[in-house]
Residue frames relative to the residue before (quaternion, step in Angstrom):
aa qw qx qy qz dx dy dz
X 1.0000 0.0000 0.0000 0.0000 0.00 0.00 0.00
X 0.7699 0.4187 -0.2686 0.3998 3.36 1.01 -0.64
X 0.3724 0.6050 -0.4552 0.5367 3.54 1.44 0.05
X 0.8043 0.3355 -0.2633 0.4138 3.92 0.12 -1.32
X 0.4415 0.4679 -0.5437 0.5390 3.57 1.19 -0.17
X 0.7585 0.3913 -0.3167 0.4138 3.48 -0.57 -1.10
X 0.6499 0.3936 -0.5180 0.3930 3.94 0.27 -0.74
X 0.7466 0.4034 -0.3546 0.3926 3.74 0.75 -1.06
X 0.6023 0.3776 -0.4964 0.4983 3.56 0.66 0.45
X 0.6477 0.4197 -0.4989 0.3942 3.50 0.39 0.73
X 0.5946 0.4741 -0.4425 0.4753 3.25 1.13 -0.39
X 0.6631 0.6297 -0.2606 0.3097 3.53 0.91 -1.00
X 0.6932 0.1370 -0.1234 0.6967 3.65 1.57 -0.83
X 0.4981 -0.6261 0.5354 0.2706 3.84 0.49 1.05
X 0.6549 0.5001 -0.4109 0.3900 3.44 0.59 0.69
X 0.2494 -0.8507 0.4315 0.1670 3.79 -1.13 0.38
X 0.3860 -0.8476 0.3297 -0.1544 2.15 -0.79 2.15
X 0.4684 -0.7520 0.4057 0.2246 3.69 -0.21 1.09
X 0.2763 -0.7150 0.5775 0.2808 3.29 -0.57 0.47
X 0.5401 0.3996 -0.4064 0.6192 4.37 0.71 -0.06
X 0.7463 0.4481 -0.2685 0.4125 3.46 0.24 -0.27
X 0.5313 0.2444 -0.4653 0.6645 3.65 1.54 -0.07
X 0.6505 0.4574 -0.4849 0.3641 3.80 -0.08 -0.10
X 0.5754 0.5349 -0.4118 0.4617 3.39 0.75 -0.06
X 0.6095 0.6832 -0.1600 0.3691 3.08 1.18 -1.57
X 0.7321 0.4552 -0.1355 0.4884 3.40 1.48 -1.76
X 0.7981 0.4466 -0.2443 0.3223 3.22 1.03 -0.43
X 0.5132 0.5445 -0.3814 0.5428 3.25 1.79 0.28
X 0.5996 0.4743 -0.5015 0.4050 3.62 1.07 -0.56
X 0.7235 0.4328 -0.3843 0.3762 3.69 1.05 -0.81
X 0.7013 0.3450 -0.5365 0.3183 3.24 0.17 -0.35
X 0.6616 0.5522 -0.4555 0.2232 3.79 0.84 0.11
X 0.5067 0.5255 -0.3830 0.5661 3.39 1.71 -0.08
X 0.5790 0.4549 -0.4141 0.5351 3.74 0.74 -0.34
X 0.8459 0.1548 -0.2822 0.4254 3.93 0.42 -0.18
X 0.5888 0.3364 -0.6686 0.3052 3.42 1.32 1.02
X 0.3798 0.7481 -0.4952 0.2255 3.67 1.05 0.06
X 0.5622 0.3922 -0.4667 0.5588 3.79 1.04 -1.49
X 0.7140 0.4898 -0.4551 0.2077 3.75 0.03 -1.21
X 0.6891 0.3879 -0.3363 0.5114 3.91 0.88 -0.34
X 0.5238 0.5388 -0.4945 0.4368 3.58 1.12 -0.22
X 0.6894 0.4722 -0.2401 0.4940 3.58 0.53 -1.29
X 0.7284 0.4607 -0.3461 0.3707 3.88 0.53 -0.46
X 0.6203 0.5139 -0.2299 0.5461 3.42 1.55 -0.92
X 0.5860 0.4679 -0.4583 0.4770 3.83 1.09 0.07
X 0.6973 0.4433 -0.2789 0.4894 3.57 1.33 -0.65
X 0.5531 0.5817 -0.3553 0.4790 3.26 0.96 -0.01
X 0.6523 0.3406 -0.2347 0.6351 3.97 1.30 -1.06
X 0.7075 0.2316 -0.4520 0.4914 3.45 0.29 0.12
X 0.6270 0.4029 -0.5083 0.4314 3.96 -0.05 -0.02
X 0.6330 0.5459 -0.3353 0.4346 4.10 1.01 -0.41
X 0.8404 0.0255 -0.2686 0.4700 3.32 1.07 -0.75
């Protein structure tokens, strides 16, 4: 699956595209949505407890 991701982003930006390099790619986007989620989980508890 990750080979055909990565082949159609090369056809798509006429560029060539590593397949370790989208996995590199995939795992920094997750671990930043994985650390803004705690960061809105953990703000939105301070937020319901400073409202009520």
């Amino acid at each position: 699956m990750m080979a055909a991701l990565a082949k159609a982003i090369s056809r798509a930006t006429r560029t060539d595209v590593d397949v370790e390099t989208l996995k590199v790619l995939v795992i920094f986007s997750g671990a930043g949505l994985l650390l803004s989620l705690v960061a809105a989980m953990i703000y939105g508890q301070a937020a319901s407890a400073a409202l009520f």
